[in-house]
Structures are given as C-alpha cells and as structure tokens.
C-alpha positions as CSV (number, residue, x, y, z in Angstrom):
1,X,-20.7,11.1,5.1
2,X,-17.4,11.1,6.8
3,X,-14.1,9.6,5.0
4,X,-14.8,6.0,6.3
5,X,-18.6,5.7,4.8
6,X,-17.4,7.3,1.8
7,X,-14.5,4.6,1.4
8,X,-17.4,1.9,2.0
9,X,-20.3,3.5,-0.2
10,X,-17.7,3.0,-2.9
11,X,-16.4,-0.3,-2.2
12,X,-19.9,-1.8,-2.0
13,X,-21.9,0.2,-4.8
14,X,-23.9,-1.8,-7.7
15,X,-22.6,-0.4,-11.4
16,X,-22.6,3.4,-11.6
17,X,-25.7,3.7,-9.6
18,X,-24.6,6.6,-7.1
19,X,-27.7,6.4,-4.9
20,X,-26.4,6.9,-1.3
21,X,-23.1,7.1,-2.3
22,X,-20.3,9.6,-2.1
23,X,-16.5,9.6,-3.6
24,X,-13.9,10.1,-0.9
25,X,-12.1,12.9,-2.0
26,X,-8.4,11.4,-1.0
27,X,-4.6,11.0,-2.0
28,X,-2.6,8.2,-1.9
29,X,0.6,10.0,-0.2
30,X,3.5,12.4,-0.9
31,X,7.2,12.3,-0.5
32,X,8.9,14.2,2.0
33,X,10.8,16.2,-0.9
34,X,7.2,17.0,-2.9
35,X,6.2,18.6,0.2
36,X,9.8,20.7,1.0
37,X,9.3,21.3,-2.7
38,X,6.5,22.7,-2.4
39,X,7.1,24.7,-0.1
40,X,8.9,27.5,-1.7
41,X,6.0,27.4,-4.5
42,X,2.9,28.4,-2.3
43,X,2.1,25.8,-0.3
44,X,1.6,26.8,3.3
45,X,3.4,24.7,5.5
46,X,0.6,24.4,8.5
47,X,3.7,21.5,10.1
48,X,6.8,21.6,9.0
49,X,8.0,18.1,7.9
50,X,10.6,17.5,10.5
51,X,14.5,17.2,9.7
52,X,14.5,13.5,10.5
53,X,12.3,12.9,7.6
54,X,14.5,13.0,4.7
55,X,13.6,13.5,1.1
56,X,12.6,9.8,0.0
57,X,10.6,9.0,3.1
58,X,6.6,8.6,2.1
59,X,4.3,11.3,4.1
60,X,0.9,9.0,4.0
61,X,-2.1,11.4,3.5
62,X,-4.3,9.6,6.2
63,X,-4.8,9.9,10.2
64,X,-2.5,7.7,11.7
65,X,-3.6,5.5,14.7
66,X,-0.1,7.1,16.8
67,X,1.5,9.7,16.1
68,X,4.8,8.1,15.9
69,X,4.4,5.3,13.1
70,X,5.9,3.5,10.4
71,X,4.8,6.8,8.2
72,X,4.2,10.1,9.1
73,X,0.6,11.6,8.5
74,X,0.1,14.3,6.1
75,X,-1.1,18.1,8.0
76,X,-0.1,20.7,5.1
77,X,-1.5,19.5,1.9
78,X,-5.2,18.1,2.8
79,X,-6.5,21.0,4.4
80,X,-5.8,23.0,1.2
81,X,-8.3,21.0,-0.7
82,X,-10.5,19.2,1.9
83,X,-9.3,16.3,1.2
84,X,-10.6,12.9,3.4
85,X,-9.0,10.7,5.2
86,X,-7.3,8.1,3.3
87,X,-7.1,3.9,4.0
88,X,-4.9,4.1,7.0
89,X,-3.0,1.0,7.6
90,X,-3.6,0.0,11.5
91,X,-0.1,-0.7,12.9
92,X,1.4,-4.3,12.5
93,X,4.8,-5.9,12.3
94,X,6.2,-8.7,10.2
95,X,9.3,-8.8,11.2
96,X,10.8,-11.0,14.0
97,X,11.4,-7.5,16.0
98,X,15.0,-7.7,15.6
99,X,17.1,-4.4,17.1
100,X,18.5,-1.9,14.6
101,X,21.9,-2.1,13.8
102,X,23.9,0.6,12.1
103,X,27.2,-1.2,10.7
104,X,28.9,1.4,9.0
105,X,28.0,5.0,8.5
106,X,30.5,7.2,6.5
107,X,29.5,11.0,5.6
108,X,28.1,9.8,2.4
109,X,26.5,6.2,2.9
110,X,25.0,4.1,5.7
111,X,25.0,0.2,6.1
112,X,22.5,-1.3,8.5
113,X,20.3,-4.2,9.4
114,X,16.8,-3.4,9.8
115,X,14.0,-5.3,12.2
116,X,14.2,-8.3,9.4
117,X,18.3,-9.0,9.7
118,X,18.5,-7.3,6.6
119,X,21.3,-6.0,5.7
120,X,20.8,-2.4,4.0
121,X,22.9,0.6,2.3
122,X,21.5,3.7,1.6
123,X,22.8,7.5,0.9
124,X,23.2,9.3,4.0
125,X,20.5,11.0,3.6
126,X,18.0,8.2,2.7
127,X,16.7,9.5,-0.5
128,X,15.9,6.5,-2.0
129,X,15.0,2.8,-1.6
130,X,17.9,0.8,0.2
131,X,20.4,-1.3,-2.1
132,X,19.7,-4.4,0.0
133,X,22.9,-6.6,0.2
134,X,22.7,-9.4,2.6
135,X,19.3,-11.5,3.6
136,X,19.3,-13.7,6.7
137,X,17.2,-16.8,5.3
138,X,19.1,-18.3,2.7
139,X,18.1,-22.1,3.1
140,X,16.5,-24.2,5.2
141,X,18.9,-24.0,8.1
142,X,18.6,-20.3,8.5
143,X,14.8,-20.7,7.8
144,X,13.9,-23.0,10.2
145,X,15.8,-20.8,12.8
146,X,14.2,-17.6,11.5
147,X,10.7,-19.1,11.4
148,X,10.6,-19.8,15.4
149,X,9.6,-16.1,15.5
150,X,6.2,-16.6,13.7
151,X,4.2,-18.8,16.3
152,X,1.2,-18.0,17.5
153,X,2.8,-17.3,20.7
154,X,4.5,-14.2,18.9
155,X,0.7,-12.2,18.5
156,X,0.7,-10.6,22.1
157,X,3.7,-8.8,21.8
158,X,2.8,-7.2,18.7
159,X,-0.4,-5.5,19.6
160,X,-0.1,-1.8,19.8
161,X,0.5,-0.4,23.8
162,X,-2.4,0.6,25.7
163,X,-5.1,-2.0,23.8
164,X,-7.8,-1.1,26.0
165,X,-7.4,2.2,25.3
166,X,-7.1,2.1,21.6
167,X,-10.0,-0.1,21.1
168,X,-11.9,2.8,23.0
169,X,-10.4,5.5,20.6
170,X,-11.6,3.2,17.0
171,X,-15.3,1.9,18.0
172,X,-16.4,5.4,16.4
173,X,-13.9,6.8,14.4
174,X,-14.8,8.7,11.2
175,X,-11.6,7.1,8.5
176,X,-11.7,3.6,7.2
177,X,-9.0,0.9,8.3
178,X,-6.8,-1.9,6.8
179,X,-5.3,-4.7,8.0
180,X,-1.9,-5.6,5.8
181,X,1.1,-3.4,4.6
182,X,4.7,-3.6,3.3
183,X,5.7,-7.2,3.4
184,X,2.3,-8.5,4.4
185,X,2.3,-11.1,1.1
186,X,3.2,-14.3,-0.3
187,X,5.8,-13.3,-2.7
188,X,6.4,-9.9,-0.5
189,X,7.4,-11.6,2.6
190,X,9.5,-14.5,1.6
191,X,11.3,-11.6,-0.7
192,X,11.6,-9.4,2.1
193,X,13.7,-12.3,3.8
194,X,15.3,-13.6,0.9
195,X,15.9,-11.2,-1.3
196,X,14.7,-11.0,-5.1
197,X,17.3,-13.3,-6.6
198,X,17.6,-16.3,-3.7
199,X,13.6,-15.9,-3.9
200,X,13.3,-16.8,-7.1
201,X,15.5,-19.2,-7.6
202,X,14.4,-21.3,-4.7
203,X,11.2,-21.1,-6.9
204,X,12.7,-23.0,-9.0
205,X,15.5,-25.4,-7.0
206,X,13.5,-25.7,-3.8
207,X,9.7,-25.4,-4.2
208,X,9.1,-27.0,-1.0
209,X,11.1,-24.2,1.2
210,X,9.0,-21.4,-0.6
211,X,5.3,-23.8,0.7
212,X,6.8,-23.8,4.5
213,X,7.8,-20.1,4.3
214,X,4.1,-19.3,3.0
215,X,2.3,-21.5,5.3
216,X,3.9,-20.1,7.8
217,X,3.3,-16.5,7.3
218,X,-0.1,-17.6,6.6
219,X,-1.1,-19.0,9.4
220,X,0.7,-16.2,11.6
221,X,-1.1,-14.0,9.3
222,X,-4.9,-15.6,10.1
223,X,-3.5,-15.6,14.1
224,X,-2.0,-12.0,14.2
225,X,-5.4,-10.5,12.2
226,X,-8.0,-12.1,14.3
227,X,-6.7,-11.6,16.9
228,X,-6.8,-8.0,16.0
229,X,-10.5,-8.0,14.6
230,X,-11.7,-9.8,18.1
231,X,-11.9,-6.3,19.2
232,X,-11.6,-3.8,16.1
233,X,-14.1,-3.4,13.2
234,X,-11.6,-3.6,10.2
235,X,-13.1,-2.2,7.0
236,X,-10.6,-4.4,4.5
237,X,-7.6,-6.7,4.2
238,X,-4.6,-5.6,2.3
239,X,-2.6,-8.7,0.8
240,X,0.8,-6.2,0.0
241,X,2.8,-7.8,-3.1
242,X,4.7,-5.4,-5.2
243,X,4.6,-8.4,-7.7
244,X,5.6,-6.5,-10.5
245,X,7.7,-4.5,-12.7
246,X,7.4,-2.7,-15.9
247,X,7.5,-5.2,-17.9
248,X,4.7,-7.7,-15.7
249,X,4.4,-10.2,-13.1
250,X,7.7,-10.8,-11.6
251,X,6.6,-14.6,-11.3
252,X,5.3,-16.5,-14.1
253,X,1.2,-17.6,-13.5
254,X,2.1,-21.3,-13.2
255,X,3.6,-20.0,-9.8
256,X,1.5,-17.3,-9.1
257,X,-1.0,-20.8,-9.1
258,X,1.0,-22.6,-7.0
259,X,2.1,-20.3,-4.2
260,X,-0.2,-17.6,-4.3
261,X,-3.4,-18.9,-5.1
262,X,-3.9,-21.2,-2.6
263,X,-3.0,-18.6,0.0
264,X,-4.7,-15.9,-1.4
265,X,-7.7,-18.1,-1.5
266,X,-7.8,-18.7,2.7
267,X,-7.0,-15.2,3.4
268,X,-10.3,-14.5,1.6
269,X,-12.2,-16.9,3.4
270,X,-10.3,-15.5,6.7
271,X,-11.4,-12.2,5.9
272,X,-14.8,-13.1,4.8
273,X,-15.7,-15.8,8.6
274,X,-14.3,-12.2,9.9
275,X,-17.1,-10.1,8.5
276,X,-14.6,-8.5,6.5
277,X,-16.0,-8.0,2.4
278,X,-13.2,-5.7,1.1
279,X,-9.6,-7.7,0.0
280,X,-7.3,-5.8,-1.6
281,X,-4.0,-6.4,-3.3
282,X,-1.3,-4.0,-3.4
283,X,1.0,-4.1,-6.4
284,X,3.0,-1.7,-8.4
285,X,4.4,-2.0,-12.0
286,X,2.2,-3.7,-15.0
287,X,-0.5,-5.9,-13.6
288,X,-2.5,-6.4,-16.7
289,X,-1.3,-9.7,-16.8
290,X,-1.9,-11.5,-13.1
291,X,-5.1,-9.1,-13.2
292,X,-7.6,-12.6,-13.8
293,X,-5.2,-14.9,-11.5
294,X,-5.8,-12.6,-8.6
295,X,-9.5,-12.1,-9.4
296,X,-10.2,-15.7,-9.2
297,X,-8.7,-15.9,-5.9
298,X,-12.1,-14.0,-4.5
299,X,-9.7,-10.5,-3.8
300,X,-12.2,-7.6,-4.2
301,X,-10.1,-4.9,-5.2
302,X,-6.8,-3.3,-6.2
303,X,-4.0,-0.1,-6.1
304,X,-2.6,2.1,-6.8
305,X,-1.6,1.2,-11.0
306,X,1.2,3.1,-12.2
307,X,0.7,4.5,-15.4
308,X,3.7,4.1,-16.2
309,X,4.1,0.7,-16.5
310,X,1.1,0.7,-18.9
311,X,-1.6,0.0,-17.1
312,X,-5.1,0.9,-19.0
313,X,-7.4,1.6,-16.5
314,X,-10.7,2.1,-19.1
315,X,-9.2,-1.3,-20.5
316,X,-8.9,-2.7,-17.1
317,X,-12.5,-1.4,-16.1
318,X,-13.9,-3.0,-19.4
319,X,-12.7,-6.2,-18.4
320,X,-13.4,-6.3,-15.0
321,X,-16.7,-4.2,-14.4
322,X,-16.9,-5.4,-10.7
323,X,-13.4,-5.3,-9.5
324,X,-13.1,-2.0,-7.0
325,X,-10.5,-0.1,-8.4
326,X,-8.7,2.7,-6.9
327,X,-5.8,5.1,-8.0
328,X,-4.4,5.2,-11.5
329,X,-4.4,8.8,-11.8
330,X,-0.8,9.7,-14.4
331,X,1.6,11.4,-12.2
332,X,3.6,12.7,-15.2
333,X,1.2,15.3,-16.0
334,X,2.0,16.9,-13.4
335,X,6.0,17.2,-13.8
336,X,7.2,20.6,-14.3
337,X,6.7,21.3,-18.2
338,X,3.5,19.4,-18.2
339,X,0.2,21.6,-19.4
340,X,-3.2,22.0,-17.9
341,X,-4.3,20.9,-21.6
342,X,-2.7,17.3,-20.5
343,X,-4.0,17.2,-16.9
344,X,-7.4,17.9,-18.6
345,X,-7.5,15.0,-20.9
346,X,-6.0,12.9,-18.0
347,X,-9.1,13.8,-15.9
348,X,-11.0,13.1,-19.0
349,X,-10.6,9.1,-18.1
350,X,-11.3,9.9,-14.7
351,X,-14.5,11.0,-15.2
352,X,-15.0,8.1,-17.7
353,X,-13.9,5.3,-15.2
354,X,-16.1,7.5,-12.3
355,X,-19.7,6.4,-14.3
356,X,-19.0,3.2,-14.3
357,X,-18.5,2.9,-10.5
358,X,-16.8,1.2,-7.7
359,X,-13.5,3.7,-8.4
360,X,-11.7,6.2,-6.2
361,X,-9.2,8.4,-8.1
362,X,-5.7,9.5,-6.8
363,X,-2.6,9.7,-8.6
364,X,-0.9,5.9,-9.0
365,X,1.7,6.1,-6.0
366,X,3.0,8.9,-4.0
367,X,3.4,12.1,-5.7
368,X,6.7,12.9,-6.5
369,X,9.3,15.8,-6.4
370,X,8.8,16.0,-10.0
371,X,5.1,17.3,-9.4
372,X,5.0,21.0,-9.6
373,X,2.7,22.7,-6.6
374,X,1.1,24.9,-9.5
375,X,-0.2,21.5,-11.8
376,X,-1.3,19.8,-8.9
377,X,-3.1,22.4,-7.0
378,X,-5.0,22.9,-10.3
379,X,-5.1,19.0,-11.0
380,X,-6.5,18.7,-7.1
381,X,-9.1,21.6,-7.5
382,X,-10.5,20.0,-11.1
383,X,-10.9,16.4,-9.8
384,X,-13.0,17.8,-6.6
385,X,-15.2,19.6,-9.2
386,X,-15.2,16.3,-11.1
387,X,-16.3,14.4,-7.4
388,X,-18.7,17.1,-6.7
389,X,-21.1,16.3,-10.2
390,X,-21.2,12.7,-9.0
C-alpha cells in the first residue's frame, strides 16, 4: 500500500481486525532546530534546511502540494527510516490576504502585522511563537468591516495557481489529503482575530458577536471546501482548534455547546453530502475533558495529544473504542538524559493501543530540540519493528 491507503485502511478498520490493513509508518513534524541539531549528531543532511528557516519554524514530515508553502516539507529525516507520507494539509487561507507589514525591526526583536492585521513581536530570529499584541476585530464595528472579506465571492481568489494543472497532478497521487489547518475553527478563528482575552470575554459580554463571527466563517468555510472537493478527492476534514491548555478546555462545555456544537455538527454533515468519512479535530493541551462533547458532534477522529498535559491515551482508547486516534507518542523520552529502558516502556502502550485498532503512532507534536538524534533514531527503528508484527 502506498502512504495514502495506509492512512485510509486505518481510518476505516473494524476493532483490531488488521485484515487488509497496513500502519503508515509516519511523523507528525520536526522543528527546524531538531533537525540543525541533529545534524552534528549523525544525521545526514540529504537538504540542508535553508537559512530563512529559523529555529522555531515546524519542518512538516509530509509532501507538500508546492514547494513553497506555509511549511516546508521534511527530505533528511524520512528517508532514514522509510518513513510515509504524512496528512498533508492542501493549501488554504483564512485570512483576508492582507499584505505583510514589518513595523519595527531592531537587531534583537521584530514587530509586524501578518495576513490577519495582526499585530506580532517576535525575537529576531523567530524562535518561538509570536507575543501577539494588537488584533483588528475588537467589536462589532471592526467586525462588520473585517467580515466583508469572507463572502462567497472571496473563494476564486484563493485557489492555488494553475488549478487545471494541479487537479491533473492529485487524481493519482500516492499520500492522503486534508482540508483544514491553523485557524480553520470555531474558537481558532475568532481567536486568531481577536485575540485570547477579547475572545473570551465577548463570550461572556457579547454572545451574539461570537454567533455572526462563527456563522460566518462557517459558511465561508462549506463555500471555500466544496468548492475545492468539486474537483479533488479529499480523504478528511480537519476542524483546527487548539482548544486547550494544560490544565483543559480553554472554554467551559456550556460554550463549547453553544458555539461549537452546532458548527461542528454542519461541518460533519458538509463533509459527509461531500463523500468525505474522516473529521478530525486538532487540539493540543488536556482534552480528556471536551473528548465526549466533540464526539457527539459526529467528528471521527483526533491529534496529536500531548503527553504532557496528561492525556491517557489507553484511558482515552478504553473510553472511546471507535474514535480514530492518532499521535500520543511522549516526547520526553526522548530528551537528552532519557534511557532506552523509558522509550521501551513508552512503546510498551503503543503496542497496547496498536491491538485495539484505528491508531497511528507518532510522537504528540513536532519533535523538539530537546530530542537527542541517538533516542530517536533508536525510538524510530523500535516502533517500525513494532508496525512490522501488525
């Protein structure tokens, strides 16, 4: 099987029964650093990552649609281990488009707006997340002028270039698809605009703001994917949230109710008239909680559980034998000091979670410069022994 029936004998299996089935043997992504890192520890470096890459930008461990998208494409560390292709996210874009505009740059820090009018600071270097400090929607004023941007008259100028030919190039390829990324949710897109703190207080003071800005990026949403899956087989829908922190949901249920549920719910359905049977939700931190809320919503499926916020996932599998799973592999055993000893009885649960089906393993986010090259090269080899007796 190539990497895209392998990510669909998975998805669509019965229990642990493994007839016609086969594990894609996959990562979830690296950071630029891991990979410099690694470097200089026995890695061969087949690409080098370019200079304009720094540190704290992801390297997705997939084939990209372009060459030149939102994330670049892993070529050093997959050959290594013959590793498939991963979910590649086919390009989109949430945001109104808006030109990028550097306001200040010093020789340690940078203040910008990105394609959203957000207003960001980062090191100069961009090793981390930006500190976001300014949002453009703020109220209803600067809502209702934001908002003009997400008509359906917006779709057409967001298709990739050369349609035509790119619909050509994915009738037969060989690595599974996904419609939805960063931003593309209910809580993640009206926090992308608002930031964390006007968000939820508006959830609060002004419930009715919160319904117009979901509506509205649902129905743009429904508009800009069909349009897309009018030509293009897509193998699953990715509703992206980040909805959570360490310590749980970052909304309480009786909202997750009122503004996700509903929109959750006709995303399904969307997804579902499209011939599309794989929904998937995208959430770091602790999810233990909003687990049952987003499984009654009809979503299929779930990544990448961190660990560290104390996710179970043999609890998670006990309590929801059906739910596709995929990720949740610790990432700490592979820090510098870590032993095989702990890698081993983290693979343990792997192999536990793999009998019971409908799971593909990779370590719960991207793997970090923490991550020795000598733990995960033997981490890497032991799980593809572990995949081979399934």
């Amino acid at each position: 099987m190539n990497s895209r029936e392998k990510f669909l004998s998975v998805m669509r299996m019965s229990g642990g029964d493994y007839t016609g089935v086969e594990i894609p043997v996959v990562e979830f992504g690296y950071w630029a650093g891991t990979i410099r890192r690694w470097s200089g520890e026995g890695l061969k470096i087949v690409s080098p990552v370019p200079e304009s890459i720094s540190d704290g930008i992801a390297i997705m461990a997939n084939r990209n649609i372009y060459a030149d998208m939102e994330k670049a494409g892993d070529l050093n560390v997959g050959p290594v281990f013959g590793l498939d292709q991963y979910l590649t996210k086919f390009p989109v874009d949430y945001s109104p488009g808006f030109k990028r505009q550097v306001i200040d740059k010093t020789e340690t820090h940078i203040i910008y707006k990105d394609s959203y009018g957000v207003t960001n600071k980062n090191d100069i270097n961009i090793t981390s997340l930006p500190m976001e400090i300014a949002h453009p929607v703020k109220d209803w004023d600067s809502w209702n002028e934001y908002k003009q941007y997400y008509g359906p008259d917006s779709i057409e100028g967001k298709l990739p270039p050369d349609w035509t030919g790119l619909v050509k190039r994915l009738k037969n390829r060989d690595f599974p698809i996904r419609l939805g990324g960063t931003n593309g949710g209910f809580l993640g897109f009206p926090r992308a605009i608002m930031g964390i703190t006007t968000y939820m207080m508006t959830l609060h003071d002004d419930p009715a703001l919160i319904h117009d800005i979901c509506e509205t990026f649902l129905n743009f949403l429904i508009s800009y994917y069909g349009r897309i899956a009018q030509d293009i087989d897509i193998d699953c829908v990715l509703i992206w949230e980040d909805m959570a922190g360490k310590g749980g949901s970052l909304i309480s249920p009786a909202h997750y109710k009122e503004f996700l549920t509903p929109r959750y719910k006709k995303m399904v359905s969307f997804a579902k008239d499209a011939g599309i049977d794989i929904v998937l939700t995208d959430s770091d931190g602790y999810v233990e909680d909003i687990l049952p809320l987003i499984i009654e919503t009809g979503v299929t499926g779930m990544y990448p559980f961190e660990r560290a916020a104390g996710n179970d996932m043999l609890r998670i599998r006990k309590n929801y034998p059906d739910f596709q799973l995929i990720g949740g592999i610790d990432k700490r055993v592979l820090f510098e000091g870590s032993t095989r000893e702990k890698i081993d009885q983290e693979l343990e649960i792997v192999e536990k979670m793999l009998r019971k089906g409908r799971y593909i393993p990779h370590i719960d986010h991207f793997v970090s410069q923490d991550c020795t090259w000598d733990n995960f090269s033997y981490y890497r080899n032991r799980l593809n022994e572990i995949i081979d007796c399934f």
